[in-house]
Backbone and ligand atoms as CSV (ligand in chain L), in Angstrom:
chain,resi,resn,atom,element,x,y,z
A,1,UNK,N,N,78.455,203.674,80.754
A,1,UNK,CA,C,79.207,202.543,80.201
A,1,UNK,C,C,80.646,202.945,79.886
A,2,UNK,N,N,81.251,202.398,80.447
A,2,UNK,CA,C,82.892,202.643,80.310
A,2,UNK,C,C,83.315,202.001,79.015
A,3,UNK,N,N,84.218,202.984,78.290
A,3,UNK,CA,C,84.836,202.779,76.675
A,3,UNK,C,C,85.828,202.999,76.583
A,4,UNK,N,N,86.802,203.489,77.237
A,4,UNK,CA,C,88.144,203.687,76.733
A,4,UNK,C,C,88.990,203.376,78.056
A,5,UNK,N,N,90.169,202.817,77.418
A,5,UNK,CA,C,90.835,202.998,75.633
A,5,UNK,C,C,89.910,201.731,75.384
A,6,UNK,N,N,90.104,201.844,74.682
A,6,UNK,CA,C,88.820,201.245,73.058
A,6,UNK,C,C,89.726,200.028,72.561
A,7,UNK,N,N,90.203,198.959,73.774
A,7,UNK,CA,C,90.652,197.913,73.730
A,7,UNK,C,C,89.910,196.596,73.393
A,8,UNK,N,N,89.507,196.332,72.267
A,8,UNK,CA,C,87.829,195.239,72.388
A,8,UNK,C,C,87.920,194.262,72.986
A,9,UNK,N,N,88.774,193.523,72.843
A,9,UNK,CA,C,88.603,192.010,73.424
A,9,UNK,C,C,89.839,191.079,73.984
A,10,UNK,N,N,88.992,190.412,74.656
A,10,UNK,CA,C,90.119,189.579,75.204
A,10,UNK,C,C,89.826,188.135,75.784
A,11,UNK,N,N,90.572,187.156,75.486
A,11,UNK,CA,C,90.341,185.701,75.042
A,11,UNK,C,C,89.166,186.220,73.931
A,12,UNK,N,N,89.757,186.777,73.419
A,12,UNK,CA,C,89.505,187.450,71.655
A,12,UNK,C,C,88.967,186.293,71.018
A,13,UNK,N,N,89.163,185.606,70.972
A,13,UNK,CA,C,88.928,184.157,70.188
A,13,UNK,C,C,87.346,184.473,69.994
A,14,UNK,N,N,86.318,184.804,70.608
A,14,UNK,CA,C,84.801,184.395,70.322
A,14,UNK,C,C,84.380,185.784,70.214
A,15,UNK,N,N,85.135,186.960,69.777
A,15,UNK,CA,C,84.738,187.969,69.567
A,15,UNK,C,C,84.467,188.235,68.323
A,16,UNK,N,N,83.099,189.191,68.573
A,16,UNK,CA,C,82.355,189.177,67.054
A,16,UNK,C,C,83.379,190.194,65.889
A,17,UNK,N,N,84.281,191.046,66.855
A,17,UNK,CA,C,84.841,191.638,66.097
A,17,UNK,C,C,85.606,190.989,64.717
A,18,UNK,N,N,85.632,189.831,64.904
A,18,UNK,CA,C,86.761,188.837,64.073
A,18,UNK,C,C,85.971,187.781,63.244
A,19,UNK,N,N,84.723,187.871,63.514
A,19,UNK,CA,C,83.888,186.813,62.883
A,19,UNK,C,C,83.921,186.597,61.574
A,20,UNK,N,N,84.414,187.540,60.620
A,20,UNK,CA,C,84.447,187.796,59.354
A,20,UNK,C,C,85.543,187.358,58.780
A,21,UNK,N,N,86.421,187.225,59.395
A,21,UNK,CA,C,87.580,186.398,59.190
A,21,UNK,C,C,87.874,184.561,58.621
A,22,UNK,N,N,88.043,184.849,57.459
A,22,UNK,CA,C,87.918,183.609,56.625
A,22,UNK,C,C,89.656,183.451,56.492
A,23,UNK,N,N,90.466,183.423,57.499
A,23,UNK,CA,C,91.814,182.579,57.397
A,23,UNK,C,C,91.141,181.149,58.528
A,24,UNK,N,N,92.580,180.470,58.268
A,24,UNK,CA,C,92.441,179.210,59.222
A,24,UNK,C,C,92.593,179.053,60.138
A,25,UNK,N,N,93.302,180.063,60.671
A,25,UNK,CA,C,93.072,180.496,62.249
A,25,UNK,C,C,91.700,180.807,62.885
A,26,UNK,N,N,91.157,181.409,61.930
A,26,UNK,CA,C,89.981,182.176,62.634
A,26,UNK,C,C,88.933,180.514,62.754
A,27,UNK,N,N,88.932,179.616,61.514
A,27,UNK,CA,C,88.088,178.818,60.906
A,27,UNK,C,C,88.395,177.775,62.719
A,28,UNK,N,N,89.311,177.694,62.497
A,28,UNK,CA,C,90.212,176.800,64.281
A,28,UNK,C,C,89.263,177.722,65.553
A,29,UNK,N,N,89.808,178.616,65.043
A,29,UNK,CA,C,88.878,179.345,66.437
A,29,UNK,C,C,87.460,179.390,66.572
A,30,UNK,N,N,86.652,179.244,65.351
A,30,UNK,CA,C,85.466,178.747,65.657
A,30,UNK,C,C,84.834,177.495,66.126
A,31,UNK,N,N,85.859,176.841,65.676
A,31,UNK,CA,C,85.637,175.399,66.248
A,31,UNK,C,C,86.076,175.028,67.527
A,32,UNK,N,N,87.083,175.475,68.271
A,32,UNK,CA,C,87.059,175.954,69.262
A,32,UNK,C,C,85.885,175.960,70.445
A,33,UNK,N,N,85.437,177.218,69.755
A,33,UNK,CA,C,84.670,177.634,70.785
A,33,UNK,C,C,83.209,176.858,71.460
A,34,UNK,N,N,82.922,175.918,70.662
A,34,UNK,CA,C,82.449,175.046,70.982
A,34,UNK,C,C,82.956,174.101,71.855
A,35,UNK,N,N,83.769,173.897,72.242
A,35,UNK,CA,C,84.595,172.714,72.906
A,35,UNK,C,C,84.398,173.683,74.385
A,36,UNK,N,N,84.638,175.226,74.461
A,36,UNK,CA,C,84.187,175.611,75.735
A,36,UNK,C,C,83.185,175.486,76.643
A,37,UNK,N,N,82.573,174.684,76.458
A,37,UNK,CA,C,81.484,173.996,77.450
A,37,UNK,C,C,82.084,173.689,78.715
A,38,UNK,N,N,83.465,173.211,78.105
A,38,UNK,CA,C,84.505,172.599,79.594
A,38,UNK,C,C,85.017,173.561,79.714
A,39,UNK,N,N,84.803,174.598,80.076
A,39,UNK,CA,C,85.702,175.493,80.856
A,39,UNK,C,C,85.996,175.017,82.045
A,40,UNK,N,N,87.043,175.564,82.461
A,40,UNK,CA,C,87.506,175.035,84.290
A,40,UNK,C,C,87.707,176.374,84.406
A,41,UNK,N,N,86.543,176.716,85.524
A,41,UNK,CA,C,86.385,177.871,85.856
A,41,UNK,C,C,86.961,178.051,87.486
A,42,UNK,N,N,87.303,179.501,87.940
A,42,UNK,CA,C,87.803,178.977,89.360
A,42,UNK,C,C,86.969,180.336,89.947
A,43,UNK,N,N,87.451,179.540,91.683
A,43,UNK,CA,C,86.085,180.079,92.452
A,43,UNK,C,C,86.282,181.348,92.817
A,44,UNK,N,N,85.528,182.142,93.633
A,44,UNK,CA,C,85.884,183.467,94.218
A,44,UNK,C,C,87.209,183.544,95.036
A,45,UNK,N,N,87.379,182.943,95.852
A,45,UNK,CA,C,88.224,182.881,96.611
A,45,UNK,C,C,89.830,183.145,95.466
A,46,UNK,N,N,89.972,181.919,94.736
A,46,UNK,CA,C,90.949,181.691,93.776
A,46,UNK,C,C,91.003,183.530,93.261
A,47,UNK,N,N,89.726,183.817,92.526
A,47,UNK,CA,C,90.023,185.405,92.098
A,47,UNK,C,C,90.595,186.440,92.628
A,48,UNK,N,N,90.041,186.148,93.936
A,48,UNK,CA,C,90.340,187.708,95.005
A,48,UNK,C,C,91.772,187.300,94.767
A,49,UNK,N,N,92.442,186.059,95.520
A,49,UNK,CA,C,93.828,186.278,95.626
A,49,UNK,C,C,94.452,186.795,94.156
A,50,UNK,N,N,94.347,186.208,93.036
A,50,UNK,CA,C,94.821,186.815,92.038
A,50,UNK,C,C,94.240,188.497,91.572
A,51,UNK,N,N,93.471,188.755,91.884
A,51,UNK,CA,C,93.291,190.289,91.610
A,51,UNK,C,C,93.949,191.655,92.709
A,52,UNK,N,N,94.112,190.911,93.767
A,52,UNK,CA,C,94.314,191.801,95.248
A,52,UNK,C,C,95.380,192.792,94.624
A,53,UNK,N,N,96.309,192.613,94.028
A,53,UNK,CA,C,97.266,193.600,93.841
A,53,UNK,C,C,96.855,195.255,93.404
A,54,UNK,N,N,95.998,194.413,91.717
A,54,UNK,CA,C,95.032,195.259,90.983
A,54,UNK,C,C,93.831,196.129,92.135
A,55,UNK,N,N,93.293,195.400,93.238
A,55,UNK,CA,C,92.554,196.006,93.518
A,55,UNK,C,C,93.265,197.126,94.299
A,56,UNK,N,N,94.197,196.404,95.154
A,56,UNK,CA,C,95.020,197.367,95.743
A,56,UNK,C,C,95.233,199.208,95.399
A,57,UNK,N,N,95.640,199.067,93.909
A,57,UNK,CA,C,96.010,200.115,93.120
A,57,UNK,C,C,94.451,200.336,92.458
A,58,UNK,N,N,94.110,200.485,92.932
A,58,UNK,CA,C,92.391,200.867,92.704
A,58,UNK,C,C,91.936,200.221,91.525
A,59,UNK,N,N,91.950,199.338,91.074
A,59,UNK,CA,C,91.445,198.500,89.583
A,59,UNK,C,C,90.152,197.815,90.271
A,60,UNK,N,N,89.080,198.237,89.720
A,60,UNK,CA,C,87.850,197.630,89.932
A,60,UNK,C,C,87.552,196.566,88.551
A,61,UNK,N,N,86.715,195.421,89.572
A,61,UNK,CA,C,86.003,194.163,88.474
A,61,UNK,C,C,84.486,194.624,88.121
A,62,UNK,N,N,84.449,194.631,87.311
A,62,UNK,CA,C,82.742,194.867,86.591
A,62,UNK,C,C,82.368,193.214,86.793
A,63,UNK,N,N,81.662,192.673,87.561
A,63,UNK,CA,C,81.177,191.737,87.181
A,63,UNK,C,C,79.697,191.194,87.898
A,64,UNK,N,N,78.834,191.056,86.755
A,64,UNK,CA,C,77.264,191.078,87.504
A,64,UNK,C,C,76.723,190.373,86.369
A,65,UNK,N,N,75.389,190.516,86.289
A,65,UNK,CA,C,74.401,189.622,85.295
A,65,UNK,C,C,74.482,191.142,84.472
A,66,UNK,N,N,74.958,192.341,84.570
A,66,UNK,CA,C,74.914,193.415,83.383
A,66,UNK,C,C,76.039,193.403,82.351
A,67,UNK,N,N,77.670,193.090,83.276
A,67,UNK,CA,C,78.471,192.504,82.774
A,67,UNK,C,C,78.690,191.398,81.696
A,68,UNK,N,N,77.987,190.576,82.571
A,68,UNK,CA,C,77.584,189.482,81.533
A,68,UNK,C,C,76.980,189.556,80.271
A,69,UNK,N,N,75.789,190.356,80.225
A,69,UNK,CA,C,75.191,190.422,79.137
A,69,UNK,C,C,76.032,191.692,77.990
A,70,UNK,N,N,77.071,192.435,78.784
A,70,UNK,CA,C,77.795,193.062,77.959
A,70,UNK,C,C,78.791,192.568,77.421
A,71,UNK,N,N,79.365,191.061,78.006
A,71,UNK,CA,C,80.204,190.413,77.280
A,71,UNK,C,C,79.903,189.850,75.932
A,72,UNK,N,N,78.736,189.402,76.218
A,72,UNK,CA,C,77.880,188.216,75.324
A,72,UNK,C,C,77.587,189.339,74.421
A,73,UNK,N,N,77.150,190.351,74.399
A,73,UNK,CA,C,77.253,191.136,72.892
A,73,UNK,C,C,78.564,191.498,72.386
A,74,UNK,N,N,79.462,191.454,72.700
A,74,UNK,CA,C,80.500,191.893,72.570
A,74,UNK,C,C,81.455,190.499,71.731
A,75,UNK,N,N,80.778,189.706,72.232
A,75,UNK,CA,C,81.195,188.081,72.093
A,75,UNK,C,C,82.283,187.616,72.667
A,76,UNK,N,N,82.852,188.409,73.428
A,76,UNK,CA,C,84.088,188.007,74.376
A,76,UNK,C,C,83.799,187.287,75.780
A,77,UNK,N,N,84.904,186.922,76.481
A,77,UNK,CA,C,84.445,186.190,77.868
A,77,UNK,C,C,85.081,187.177,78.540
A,78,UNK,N,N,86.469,187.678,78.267
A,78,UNK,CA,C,86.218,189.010,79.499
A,78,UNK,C,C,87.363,190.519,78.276
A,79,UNK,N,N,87.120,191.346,79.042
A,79,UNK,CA,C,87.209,192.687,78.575
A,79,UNK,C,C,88.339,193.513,79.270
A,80,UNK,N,N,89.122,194.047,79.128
A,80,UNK,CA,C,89.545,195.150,79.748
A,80,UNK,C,C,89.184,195.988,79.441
A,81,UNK,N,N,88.462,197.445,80.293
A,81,UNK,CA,C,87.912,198.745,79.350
A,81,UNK,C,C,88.732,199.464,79.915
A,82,UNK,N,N,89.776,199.637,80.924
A,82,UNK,CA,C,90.419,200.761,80.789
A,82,UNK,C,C,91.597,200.230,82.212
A,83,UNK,N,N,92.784,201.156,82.347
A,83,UNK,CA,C,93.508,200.769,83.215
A,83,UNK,C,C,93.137,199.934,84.245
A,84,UNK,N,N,91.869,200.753,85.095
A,84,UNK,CA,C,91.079,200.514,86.156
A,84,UNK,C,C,90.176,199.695,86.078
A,85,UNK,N,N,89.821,198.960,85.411
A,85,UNK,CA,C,88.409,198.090,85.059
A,85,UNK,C,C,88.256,196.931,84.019
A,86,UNK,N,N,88.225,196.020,84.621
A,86,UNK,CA,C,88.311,194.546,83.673
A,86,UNK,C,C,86.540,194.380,83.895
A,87,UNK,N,N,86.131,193.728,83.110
A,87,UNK,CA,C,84.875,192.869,83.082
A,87,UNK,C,C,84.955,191.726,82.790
A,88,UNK,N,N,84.380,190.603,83.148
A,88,UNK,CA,C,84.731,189.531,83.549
A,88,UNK,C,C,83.304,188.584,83.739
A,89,UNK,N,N,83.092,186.830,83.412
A,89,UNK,CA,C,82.389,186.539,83.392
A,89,UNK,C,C,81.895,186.171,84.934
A,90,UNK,N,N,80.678,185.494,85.363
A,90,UNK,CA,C,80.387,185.456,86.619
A,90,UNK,C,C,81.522,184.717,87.321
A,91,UNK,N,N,81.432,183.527,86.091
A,91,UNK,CA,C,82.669,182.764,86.464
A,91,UNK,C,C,83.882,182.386,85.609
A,92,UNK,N,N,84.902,183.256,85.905
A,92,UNK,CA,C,85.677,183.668,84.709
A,92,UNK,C,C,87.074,181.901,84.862
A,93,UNK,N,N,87.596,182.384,83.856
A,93,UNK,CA,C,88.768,180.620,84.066
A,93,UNK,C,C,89.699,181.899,84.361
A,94,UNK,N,N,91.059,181.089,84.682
A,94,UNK,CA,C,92.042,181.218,85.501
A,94,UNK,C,C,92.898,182.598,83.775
A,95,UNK,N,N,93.062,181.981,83.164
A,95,UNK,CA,C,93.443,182.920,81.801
A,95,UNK,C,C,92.837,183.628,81.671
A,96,UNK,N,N,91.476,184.089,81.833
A,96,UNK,CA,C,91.009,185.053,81.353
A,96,UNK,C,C,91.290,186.108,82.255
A,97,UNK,N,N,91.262,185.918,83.643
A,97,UNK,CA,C,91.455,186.539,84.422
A,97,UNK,C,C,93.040,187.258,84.666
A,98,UNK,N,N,93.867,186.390,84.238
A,98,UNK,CA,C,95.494,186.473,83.966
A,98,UNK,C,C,95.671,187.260,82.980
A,99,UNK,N,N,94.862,187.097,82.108
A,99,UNK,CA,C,94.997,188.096,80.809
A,99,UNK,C,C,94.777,189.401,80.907
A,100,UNK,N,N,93.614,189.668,81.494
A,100,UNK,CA,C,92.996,190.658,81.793
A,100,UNK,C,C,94.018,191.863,82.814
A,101,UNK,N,N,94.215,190.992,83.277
A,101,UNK,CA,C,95.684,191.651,84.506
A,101,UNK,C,C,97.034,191.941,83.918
A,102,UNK,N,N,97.370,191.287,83.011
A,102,UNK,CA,C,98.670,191.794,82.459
A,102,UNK,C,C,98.045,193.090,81.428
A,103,UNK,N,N,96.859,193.145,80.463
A,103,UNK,CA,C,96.466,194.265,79.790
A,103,UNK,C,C,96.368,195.121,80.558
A,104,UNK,N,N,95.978,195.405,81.598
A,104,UNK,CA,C,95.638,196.621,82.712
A,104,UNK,C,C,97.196,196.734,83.029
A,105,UNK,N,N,98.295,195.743,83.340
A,105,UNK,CA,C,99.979,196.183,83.155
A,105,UNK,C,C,100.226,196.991,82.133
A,106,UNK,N,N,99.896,197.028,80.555
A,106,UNK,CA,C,100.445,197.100,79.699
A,106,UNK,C,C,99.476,198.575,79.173
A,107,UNK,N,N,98.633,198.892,79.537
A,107,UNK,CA,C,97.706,200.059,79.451
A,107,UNK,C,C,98.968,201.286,80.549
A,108,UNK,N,N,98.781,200.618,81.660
A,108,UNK,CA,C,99.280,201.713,82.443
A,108,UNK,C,C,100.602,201.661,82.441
A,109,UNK,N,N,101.731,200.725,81.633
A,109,UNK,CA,C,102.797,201.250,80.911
A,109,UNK,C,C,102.942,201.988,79.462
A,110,UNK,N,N,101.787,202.372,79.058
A,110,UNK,CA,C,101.329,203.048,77.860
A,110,UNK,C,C,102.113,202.437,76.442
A,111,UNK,N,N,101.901,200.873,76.787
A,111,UNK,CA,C,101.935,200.295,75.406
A,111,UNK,C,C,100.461,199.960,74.572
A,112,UNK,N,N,99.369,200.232,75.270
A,112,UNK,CA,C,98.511,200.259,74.353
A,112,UNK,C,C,97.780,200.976,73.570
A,113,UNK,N,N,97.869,201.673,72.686
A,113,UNK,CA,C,97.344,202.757,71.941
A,113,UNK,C,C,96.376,202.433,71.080
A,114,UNK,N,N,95.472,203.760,70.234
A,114,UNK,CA,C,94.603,203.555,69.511
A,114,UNK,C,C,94.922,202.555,68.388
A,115,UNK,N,N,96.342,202.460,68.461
A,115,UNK,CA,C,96.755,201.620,66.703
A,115,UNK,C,C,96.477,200.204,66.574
A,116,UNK,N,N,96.392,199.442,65.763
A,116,UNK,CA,C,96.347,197.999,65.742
A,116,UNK,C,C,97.379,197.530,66.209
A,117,UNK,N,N,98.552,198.213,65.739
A,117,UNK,CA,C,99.614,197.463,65.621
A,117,UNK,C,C,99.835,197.520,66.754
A,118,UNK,N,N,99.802,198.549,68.157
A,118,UNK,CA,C,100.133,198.498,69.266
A,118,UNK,C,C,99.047,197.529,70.177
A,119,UNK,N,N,98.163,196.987,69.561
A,119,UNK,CA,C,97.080,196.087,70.421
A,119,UNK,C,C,97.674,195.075,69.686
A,120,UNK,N,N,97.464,194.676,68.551
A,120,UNK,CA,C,98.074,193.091,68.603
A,120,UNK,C,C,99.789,192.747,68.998
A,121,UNK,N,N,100.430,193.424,69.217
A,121,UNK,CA,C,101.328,193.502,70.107
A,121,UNK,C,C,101.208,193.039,71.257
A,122,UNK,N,N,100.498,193.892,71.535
A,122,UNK,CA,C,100.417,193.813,73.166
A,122,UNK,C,C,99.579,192.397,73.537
A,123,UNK,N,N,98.616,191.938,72.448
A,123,UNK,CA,C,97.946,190.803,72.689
A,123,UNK,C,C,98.691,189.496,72.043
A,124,UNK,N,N,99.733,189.873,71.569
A,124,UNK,CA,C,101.027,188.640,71.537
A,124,UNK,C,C,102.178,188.781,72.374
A,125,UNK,N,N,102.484,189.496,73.461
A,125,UNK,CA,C,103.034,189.892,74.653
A,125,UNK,C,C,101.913,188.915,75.383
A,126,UNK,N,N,100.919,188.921,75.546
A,126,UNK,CA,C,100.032,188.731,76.846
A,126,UNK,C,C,99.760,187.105,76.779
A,127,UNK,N,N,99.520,187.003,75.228
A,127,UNK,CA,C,99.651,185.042,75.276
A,127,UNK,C,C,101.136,184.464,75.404
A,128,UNK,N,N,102.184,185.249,75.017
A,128,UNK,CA,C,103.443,184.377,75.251
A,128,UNK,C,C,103.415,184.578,77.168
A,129,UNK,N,N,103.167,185.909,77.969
A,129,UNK,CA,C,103.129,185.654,79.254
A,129,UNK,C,C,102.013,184.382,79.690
A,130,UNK,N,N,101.110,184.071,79.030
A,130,UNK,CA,C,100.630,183.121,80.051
A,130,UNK,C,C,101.030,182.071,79.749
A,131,UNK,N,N,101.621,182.062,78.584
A,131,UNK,CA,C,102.165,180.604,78.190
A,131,UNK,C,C,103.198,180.663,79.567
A,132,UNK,N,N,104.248,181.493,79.587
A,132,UNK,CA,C,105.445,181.332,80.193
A,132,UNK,C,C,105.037,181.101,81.927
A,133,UNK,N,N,103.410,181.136,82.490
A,133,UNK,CA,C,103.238,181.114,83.463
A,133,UNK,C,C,102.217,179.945,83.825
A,134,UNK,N,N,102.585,179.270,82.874
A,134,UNK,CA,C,101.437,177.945,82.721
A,134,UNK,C,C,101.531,176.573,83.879
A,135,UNK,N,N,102.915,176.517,84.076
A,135,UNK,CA,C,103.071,175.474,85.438
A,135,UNK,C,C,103.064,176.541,86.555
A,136,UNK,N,N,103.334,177.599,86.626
A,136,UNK,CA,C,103.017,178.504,87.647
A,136,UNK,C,C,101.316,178.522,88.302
A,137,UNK,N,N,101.022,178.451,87.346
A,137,UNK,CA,C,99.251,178.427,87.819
A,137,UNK,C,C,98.611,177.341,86.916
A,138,UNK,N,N,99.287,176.245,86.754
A,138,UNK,CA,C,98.791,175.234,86.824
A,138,UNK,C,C,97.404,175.462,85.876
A,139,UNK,N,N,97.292,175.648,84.704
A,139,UNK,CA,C,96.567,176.708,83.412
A,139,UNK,C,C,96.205,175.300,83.125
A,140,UNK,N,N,94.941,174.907,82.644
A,140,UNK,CA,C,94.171,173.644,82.167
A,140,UNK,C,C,94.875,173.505,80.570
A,141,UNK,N,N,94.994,172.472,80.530
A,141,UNK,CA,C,95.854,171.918,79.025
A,141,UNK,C,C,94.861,172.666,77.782
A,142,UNK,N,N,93.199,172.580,77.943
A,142,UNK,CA,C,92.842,173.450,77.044
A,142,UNK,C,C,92.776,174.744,76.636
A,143,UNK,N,N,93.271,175.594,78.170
A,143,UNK,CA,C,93.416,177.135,78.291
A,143,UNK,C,C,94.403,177.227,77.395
A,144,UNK,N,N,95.296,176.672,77.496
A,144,UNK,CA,C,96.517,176.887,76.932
A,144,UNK,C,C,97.064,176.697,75.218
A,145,UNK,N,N,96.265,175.625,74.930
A,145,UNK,CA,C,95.736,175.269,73.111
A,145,UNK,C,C,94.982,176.530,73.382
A,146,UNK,N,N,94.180,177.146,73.468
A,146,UNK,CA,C,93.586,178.271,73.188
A,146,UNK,C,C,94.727,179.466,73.094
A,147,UNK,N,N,95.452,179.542,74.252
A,147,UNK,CA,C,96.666,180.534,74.108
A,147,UNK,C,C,97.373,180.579,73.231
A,148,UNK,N,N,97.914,179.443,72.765
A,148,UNK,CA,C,99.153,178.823,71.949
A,148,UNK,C,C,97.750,179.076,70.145
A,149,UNK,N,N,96.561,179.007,70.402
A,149,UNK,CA,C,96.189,179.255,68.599
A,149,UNK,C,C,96.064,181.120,68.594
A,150,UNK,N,N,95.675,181.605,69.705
A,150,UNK,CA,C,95.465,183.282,69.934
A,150,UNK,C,C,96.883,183.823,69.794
A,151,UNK,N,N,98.038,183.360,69.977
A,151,UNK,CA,C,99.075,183.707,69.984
A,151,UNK,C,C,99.631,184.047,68.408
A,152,UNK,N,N,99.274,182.244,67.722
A,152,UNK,CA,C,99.318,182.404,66.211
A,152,UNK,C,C,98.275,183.537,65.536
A,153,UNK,N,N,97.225,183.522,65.754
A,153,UNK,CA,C,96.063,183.945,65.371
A,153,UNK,C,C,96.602,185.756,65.411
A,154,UNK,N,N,97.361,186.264,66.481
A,154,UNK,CA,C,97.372,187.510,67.136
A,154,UNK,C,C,98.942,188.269,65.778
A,155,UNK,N,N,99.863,186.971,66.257
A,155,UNK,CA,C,101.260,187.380,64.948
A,155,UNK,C,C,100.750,187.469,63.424
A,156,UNK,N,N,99.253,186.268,62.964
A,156,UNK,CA,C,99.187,186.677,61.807
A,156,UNK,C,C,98.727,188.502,61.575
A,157,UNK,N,N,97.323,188.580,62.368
A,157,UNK,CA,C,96.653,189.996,62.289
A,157,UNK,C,C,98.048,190.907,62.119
A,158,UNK,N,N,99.057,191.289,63.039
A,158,UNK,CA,C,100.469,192.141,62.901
A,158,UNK,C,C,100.907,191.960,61.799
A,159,UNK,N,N,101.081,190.545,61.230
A,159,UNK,CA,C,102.170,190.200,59.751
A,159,UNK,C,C,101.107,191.109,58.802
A,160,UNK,N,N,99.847,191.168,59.086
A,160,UNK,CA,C,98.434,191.410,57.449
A,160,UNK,C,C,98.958,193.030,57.903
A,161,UNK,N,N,98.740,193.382,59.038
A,161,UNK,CA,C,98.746,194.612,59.143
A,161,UNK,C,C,99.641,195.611,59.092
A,162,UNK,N,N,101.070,194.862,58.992
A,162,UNK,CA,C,102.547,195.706,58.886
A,162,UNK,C,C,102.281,195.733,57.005
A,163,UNK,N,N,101.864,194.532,56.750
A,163,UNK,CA,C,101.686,194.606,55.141
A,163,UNK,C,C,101.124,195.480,54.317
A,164,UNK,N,N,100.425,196.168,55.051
A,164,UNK,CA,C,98.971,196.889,54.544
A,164,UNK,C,C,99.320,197.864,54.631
A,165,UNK,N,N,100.447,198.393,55.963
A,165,UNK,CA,C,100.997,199.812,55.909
A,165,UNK,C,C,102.065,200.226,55.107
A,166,UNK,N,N,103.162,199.172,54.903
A,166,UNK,CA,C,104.207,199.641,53.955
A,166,UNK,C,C,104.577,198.662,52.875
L,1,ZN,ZN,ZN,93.843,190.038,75.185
């Protein structure tokens, strides 16, 4: 089982890591996640072309019914575990997959480190990029309310956590 870097989640929103979280962001994001029933998921074809680059440079997809069940404990819909390797649902949406691809950018420009502060960074870097690429790929109006609350959700965790250090 592949673990590092020890990046947990991504479309973070339904990850158990955060469940404990009694702000109003988090309270939004649970409610949320119910409304994902409608995902607009896209097909194989749609993936390959968006991954080809990644695969190119040797980045492999984890994605199977083992995958799956490693998401679902994890409570995420997809994962990056390391430069080389996203996991991903059978049928992942167009953001998750976008997301997943700019973290594997931002790993192998060595902005992501063991620290918090360098992951929620990097995971408020990664929602303002998909925001900024939203008529580009044509991103479903609800992908994007999801982006636009993970974005808020991502600056508060940094604001608690710059607080906590000095
Ligand atoms: Zn992320």
């Amino acid at each position: 089982m592949p673990t590092l870097p020890a990046h947990p989640n991504c479309r973070c929103a339904l990850s158990a890591y955060w469940k404990d979280e009694k702000s109003n962001v988090e309270v939004a994001r649970l409610k949320r996640k119910k409304n994902t029933e409608k995902r607009v998921t896209i097909n194989k074809e749609k993936q390959r072309k968006l991954i080809a680059e990644f695969r190119k440079n040797g980045g492999k997809v984890w994605q199977d019914a083992e995958a799956e069940a490693y998401l679902k404990k994890k409570g995420a819909n997809a994962i990056v575990l390391s430069e080389d390797l996203i996991a991903l649902k059978n049928k992942p949406t167009i953001s998750e997959v976008l997301e997943e691809l700019y973290h594997v950018k931002q790993f192998r420009d060595g902005k992501i480190d063991l620290t918090n502060v360098s992951r929620y960074k990097a995971e408020i870097e990664a929602q303002n990029y998909l925001l900024s690429v939203k008529n580009l790929y044509n991103i479903p109006k609800e992908e994007i309310l999801e982006t636009k609350a993970n974005l808020q959700y991502w600056k508060e965790r940094l604001k608690n956590e710059k607080n906590r250090n000095y």
